[in-house]
LOLUM-125833 format. One record per residue (C-alpha): x negated, z negated, y; residue number from 1. Coordinates in steps of 0.05 Angstrom, whole numbers, plus 5000, padded with zeros to 4 digits. Example, Ala and Ser with C-alpha at 12.3 -4.5 7.8 and 13.67 -1.06 7.14 Angstrom:
// LOLUM-125833
[[4754,4844,4910],1];
[[4727,4857,4979],2];
***
This chain:
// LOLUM-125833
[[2727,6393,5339],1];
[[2761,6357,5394],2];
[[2767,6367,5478],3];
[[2747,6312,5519],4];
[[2746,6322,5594],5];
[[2716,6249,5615],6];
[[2641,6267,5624],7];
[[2594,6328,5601],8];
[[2568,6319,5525],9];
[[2501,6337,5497],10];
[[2495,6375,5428],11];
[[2440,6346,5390],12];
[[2421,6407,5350],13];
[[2375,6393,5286],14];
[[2316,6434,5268],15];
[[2356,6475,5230],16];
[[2402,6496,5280],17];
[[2467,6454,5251],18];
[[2501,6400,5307],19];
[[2494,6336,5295],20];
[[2537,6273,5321],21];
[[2578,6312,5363],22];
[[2636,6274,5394],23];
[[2662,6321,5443],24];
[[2661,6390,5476],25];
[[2665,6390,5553],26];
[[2643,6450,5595],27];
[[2615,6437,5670],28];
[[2650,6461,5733],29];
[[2607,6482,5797],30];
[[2623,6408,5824],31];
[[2599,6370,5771],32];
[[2666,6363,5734],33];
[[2692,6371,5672],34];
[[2731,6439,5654],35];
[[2787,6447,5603],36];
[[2755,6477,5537],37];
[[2759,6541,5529],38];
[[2772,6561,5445],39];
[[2716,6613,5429],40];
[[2700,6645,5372],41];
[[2665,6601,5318],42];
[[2608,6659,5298],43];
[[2607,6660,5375],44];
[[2590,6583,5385],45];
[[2540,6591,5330],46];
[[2509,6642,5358],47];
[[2500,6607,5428],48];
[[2480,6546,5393],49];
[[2431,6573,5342],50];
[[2388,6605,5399],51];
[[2344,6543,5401],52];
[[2272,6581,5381],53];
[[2298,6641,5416],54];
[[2299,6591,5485],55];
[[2233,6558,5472],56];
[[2197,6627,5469],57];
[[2234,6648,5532],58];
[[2191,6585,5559],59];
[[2127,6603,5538],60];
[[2126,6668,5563],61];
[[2151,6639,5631],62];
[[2103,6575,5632],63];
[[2063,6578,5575],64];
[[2049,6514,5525],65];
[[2095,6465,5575],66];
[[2161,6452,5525],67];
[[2169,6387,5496],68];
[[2225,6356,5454],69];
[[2296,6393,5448],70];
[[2351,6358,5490],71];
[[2410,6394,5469],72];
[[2464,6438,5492],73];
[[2510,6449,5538],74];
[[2566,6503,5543],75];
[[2578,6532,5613],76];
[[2637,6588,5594],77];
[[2667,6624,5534],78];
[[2599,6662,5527],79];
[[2536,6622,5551],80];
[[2515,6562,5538],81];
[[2442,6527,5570],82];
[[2391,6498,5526],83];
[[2350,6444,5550],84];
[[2278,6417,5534],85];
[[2229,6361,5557],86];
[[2180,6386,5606],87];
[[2106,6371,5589],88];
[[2079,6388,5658],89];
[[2034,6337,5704],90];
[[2072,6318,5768],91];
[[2142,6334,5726],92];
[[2155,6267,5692],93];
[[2222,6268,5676],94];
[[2242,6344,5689],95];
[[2270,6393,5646],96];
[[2267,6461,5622],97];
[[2337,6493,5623],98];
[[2348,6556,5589],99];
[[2412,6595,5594],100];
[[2442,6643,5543],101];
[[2503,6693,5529],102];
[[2531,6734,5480],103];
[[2598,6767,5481],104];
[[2641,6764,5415],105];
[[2620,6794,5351],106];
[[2546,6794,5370],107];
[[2493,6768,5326],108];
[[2452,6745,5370],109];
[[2445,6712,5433],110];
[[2412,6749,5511],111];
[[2362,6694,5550],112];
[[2396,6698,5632],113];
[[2357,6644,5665],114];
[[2296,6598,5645],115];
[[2296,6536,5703],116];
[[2253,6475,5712],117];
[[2313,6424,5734],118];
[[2307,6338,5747],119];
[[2328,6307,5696],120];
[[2358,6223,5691],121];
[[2290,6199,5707],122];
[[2259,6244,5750],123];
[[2220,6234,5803],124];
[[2257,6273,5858],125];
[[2240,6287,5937],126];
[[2279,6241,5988],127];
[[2344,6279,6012],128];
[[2332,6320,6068],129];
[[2349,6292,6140],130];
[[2350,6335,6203],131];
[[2292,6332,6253],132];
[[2340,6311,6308],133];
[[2360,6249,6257],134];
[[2292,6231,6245],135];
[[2272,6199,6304],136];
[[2275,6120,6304],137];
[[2267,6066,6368],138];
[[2195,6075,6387],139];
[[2175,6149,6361],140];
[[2179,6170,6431],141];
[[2099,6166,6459],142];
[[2065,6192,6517],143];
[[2078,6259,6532],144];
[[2129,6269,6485],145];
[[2197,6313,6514],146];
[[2264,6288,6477],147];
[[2333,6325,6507],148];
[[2395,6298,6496],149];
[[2441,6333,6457],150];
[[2489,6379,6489],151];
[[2556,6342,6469],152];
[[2521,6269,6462],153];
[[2585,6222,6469],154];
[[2536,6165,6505],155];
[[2542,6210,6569],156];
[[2589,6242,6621],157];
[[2592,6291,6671],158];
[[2576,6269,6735],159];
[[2639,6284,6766],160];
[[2679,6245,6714],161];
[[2701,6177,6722],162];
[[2653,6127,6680],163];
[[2701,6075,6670],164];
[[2663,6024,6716],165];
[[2690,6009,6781],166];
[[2626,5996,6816],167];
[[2595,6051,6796],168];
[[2640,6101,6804],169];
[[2656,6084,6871],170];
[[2583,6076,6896],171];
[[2571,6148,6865],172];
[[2631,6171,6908],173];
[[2604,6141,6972],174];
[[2536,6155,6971],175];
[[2545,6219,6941],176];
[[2493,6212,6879],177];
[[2473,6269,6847],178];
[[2457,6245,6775],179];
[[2487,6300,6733],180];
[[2503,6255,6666],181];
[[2527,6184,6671],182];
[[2536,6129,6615],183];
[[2597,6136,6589],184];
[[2644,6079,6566],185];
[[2623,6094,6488],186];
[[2552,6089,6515],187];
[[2554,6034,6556],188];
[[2587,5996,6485],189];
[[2528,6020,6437],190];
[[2478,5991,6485],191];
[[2523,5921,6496],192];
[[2528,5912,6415],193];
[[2453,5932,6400],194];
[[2426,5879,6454],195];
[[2468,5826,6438],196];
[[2449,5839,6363],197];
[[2374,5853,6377],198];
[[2321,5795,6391],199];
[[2346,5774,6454],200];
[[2412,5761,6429],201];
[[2453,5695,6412],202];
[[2440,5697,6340],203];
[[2367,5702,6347],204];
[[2314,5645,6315],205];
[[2292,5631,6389],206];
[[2367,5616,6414],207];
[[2382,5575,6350],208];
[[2335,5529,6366],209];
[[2362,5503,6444],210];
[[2425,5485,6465],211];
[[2412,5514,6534],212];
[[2430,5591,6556],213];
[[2410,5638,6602],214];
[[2465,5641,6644],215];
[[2454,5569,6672],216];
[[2378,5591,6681],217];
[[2344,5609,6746],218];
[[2311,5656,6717],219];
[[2363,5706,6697],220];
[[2379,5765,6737],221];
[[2453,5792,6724],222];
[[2455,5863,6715],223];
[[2503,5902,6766],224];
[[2560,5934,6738],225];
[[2605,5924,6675],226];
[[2549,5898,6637],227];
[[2528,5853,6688],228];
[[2578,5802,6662],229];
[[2545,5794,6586],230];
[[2472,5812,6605],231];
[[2413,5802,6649],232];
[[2338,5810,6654],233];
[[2286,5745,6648],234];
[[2248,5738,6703],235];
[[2192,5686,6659],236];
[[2135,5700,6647],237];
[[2124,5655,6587],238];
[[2189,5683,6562],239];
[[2229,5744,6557],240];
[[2196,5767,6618],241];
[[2223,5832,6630],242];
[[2267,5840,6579],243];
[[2346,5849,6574],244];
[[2369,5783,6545],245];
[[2443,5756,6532],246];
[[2482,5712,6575],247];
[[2490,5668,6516],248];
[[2409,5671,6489],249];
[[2367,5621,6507],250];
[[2300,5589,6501],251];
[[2247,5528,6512],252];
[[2226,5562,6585],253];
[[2299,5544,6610],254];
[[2293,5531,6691],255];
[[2336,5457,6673],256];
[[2286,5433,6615],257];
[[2267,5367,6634],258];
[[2195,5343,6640],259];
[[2160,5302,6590],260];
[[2157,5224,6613],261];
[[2091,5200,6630],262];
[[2030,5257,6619],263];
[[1985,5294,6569],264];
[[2030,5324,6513],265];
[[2096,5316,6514],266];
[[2101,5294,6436],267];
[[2047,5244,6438],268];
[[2019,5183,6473],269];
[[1963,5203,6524],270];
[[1891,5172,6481],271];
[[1830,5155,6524],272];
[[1768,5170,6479],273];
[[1726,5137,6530],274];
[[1744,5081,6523],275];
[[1700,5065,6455],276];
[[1633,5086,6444],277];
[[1616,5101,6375],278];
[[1536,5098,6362],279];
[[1518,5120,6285],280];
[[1457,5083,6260],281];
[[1394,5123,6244],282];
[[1390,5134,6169],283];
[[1331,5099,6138],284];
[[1276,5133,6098],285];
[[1241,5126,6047],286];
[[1171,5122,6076],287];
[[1184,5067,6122],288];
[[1186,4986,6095],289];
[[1247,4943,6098],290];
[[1257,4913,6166],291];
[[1251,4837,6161],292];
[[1303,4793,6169],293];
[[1305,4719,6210],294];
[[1295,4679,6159],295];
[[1223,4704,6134],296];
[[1160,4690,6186],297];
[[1129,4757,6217],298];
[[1072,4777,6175],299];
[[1000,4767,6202],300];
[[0965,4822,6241],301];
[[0897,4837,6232],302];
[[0878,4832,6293],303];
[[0899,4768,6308],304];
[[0858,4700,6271],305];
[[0902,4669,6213],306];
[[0935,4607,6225],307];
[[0902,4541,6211],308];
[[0936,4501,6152],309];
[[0943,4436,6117],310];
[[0890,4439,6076],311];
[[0838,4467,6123],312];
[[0800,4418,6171],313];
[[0803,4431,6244],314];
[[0752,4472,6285],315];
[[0696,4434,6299],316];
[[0693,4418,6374],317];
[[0634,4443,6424],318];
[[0562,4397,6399],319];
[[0596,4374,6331],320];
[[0576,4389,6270],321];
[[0622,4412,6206],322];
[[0631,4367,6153],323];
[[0598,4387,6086],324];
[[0657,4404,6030],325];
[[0659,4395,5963],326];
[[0707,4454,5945],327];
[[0678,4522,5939],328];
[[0697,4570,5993],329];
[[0754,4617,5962],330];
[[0736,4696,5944],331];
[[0742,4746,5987],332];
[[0799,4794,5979],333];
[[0827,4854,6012],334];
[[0897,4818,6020],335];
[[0899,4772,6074],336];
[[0927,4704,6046],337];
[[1007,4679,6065],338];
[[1002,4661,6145],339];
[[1046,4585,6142],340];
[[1073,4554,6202],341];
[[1078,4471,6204],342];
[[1105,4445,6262],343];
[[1067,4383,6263],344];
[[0993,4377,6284],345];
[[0947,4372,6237],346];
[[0921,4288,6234],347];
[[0843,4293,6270],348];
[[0778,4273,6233],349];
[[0740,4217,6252],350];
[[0657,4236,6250],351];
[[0630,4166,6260],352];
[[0594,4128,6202],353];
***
């Protein structure tokens, strides 16, 4: 059997207790690391090793019916060694059962020490655990809520203590200001590199986009102090109204943008829609006739008297008599007959003999 001190190695044990594909023999250290093997007894390593049924009853008693598959086996010193199995238990996908036994040399059988649920490889485990005081995140703080400062937070100085800004150092001196913890140079550093890599900062979308920045702008209010020289606050609006912007940010609501020519938007020609009237015929339907067109006569109303043709002699004047015809007067019908229009006069009839 040979020592290998690279990583931990699993026995695979068989069902009948032999090993099987072993490689290497490494035993674990309290860090994690590997230990120099220590020689032991064969009957002693058998002993260890062939307490496989031994462990899986220790597990049953402790948990009942929740062992799955054998893992393996690891040796921990000269006398113990920990048996592992799959753990068949809802919510525990992935964990193991870890049993640990012992046995001193010349014994003939092994003692059960310890039965553990542990995580295995793929186990679902808890995120690691982070200090209240570490929790907190830009805009946990609500209504109401009381957050101290820490005692020895390196953001802030004693009052007394110089500040490393000119200004207001001396203007605390004069005036006498009782503010007992001032921004301290570290402080004062955080809060320049988190605004000028926040959203009102050069590299922002918004100051990508415009060659003009807010130190040109009327808008911009310098800060006093040290940090006056790299940041103000917009005073627009329909900007960053508000807001503590770099010296080198910038936007469309510059105070130097220059109007659009002419008016209406300033990416497109102004369009009068008054100018045209648009007037949508009425659909026709099916009920009503065709509307006649100029080339066919208007048809004949029956209220007016049909118009005289060709073939029909003229009224008869006032004391004159018809004259007799040999045709037969046409039928009657319910259609009135073809109304014809002849622009000359019809030639009168003479009555004399």
């Amino acid at each position: 059997m040979t020592a290998s001190c690279s990583r931990p190695v699993w026995l695979s044990v068989g069902r009948s207790g032999t090993i099987n594909g072993v490689d290497s023999v490494t035993e674990s250290t309290d860090d994690g690391s590997a230990a120099p093997v220590t020689e032991r007894p064969a009957e002693l390593e058998a002993v260890l090793l062939g307490a496989v049924d031994q462990a899986r009853t220790a597990i049953v008693e402790h948990s009942g019916d929740s062992v799955g598959e054998y893992l393996g086996a690891t040796f921990d010193d000269s006398n113990a060694a920990t048996h592992r199995f799959l753990a068949n238990m809802p919510g525990y996908q992935g964990w193991q059962w870890a049993v640990v036994v012992a046995a001193h040399p010349g014994a003939d059988h092994a003692t059960i020490s310890e039965v553990v649920l542990v995580p295995g490889p793929t186990a679902l485990l808890a995120p690691k655990w982070v200090p209240w005081q570490e929790r907190l995140r830009p805009g946990d703080l609500g209504p109401g809520d009381l957050l101290a400062a820490p005692v020895e937070d390196a953001r802030l100085v004693q009052g007394f203590a110089a500040t490393g800004d000119p200004e207001l150092d001396e203007v605390a001196v004069e005036l006498g200001l009782g503010r007992r913890r001032l921004l301290s140079e570290l402080g004062r550093a955080d809060a320049a590199q988190r605004w000028h890599d926040g959203e009102f900062g050069p590299g922002s979308a918004m100051a990508r986009s415009t060659r003009r920045v807010c130190r040109d702008c009327g808008f911009y209010l310098p800060l006093s102090g040290a940090l006056g020289l790299m940041f103000g606050v917009c005073s627009n609006e329909l900007s960053a109204d508000g807001h503590v912007v770099d010296a080198e940010y910038g936007c469309g609501a510059h105070s130097d943008t220059p109007a659009p020519a002419g008016s209406g938007s300033p990416l497109f020609d102004p369009y009068d829609d008054g100018v045209l009237d648009v007037v949508q015929p009425p659909a026709a339907s099916d009920d009503e006739p065709p509307a006649a067109s100029d080339d066919e006569p208007p048809a004949a109303s029956d209220d007016e008297p049909p118009a005289a043709s060709d073939d029909e002699p003229p009224a008869p004047g006032d004391g004159e008599q018809p004259a007799p015809s040999d045709e037969e007067p046409p039928a009657p019908t319910d259609e009135a007959p073809p109304a014809e229009i002849s622009d000359e006069a019809p030639p009168a009839e003479s009555t004399e003999d």
